[in-house]
C-alpha positions as CSV (number, residue, x, y, z in Angstrom):
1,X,159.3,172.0,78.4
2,X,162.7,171.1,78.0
3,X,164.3,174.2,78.3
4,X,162.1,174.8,81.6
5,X,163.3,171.9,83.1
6,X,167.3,172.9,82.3
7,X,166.6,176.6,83.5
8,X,165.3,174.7,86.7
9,X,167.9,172.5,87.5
10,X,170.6,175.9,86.6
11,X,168.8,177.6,89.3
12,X,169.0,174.7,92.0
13,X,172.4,174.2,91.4
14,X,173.3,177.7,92.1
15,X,171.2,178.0,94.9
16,X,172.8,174.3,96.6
17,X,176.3,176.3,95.4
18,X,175.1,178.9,97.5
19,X,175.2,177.3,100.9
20,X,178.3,177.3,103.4
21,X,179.5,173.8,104.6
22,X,179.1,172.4,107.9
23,X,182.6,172.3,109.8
24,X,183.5,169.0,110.0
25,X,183.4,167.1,113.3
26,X,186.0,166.7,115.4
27,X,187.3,164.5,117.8
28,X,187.3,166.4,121.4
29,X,187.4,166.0,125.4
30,X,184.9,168.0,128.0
31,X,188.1,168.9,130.6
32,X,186.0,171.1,133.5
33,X,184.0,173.7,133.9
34,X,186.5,176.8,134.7
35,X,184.7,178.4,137.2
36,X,187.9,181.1,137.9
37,X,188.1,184.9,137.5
38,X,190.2,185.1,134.8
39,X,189.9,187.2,131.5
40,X,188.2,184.4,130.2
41,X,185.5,184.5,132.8
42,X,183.3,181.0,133.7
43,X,183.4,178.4,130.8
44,X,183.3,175.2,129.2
45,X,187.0,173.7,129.1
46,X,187.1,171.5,125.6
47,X,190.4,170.2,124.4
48,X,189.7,169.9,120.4
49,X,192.2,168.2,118.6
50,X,195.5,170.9,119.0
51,X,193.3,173.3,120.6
52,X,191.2,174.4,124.2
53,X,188.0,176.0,123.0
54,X,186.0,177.5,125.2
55,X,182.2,177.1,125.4
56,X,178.9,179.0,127.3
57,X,176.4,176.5,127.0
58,X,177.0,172.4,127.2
59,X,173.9,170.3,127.3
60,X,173.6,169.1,130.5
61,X,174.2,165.2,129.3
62,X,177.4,166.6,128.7
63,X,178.5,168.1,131.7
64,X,181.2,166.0,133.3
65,X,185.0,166.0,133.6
66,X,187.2,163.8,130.8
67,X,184.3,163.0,128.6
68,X,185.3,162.0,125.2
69,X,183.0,163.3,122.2
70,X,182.7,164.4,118.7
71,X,182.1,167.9,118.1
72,X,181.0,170.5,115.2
73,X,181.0,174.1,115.9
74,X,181.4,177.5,114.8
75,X,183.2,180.6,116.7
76,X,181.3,182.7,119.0
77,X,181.5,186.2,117.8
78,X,179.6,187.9,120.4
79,X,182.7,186.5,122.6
80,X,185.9,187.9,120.9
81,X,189.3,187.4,123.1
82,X,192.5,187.5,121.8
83,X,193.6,185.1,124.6
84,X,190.5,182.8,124.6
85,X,189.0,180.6,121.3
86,X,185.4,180.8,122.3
87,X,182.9,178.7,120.7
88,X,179.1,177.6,119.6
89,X,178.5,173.8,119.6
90,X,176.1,173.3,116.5
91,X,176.8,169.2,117.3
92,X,177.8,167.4,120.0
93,X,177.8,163.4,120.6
94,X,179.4,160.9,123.1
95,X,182.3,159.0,121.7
């Protein structure tokens, strides 16, 4: 029974071991919507802390101009750019 219980807990821990951490929130400001033609096309302006990320979707209790927030996200893969840091909010709350 013992050694059942041991070979149970092994496997949990390698399966918990398994698991990629969530990116750690950050400290950001909504700027605009960027509704210009650039390369970049129509976006979701989000200063992060040293960084403008880019973003498709922003719940709409979120859409507005200078709104401070905490973020966590991951990149957007389906939108490669060299010249623009697109993003996937997985958490977003009002500072």
């Amino acid at each position: 029974m013992r050694r059942l219980a041991s070979s149970v807990l092994f496997a949990i821990a390698i399966l918990w071991g398994c698991d990629e951490p969530e990116p750690q929130e950050e400290k950001a400001t909504i700027v605009t919507y960027d509704a210009s033609k650039t390369i970049c096309g129509t976006s979701w302006v989000i200063q992060g802390e040293g960084k403008q990320l880019k973003s498709l979707e922003l719940p709409k209790d979120y859409q507005q101009a200078n709104l401070d927030v905490w973020i966590k996200y991951i990149p957007d893969v389906t939108r490669l750019s060299s010249q623009c840091t697109f993003i996937k909010l997985t958490s977003i709350r009002r500072r």
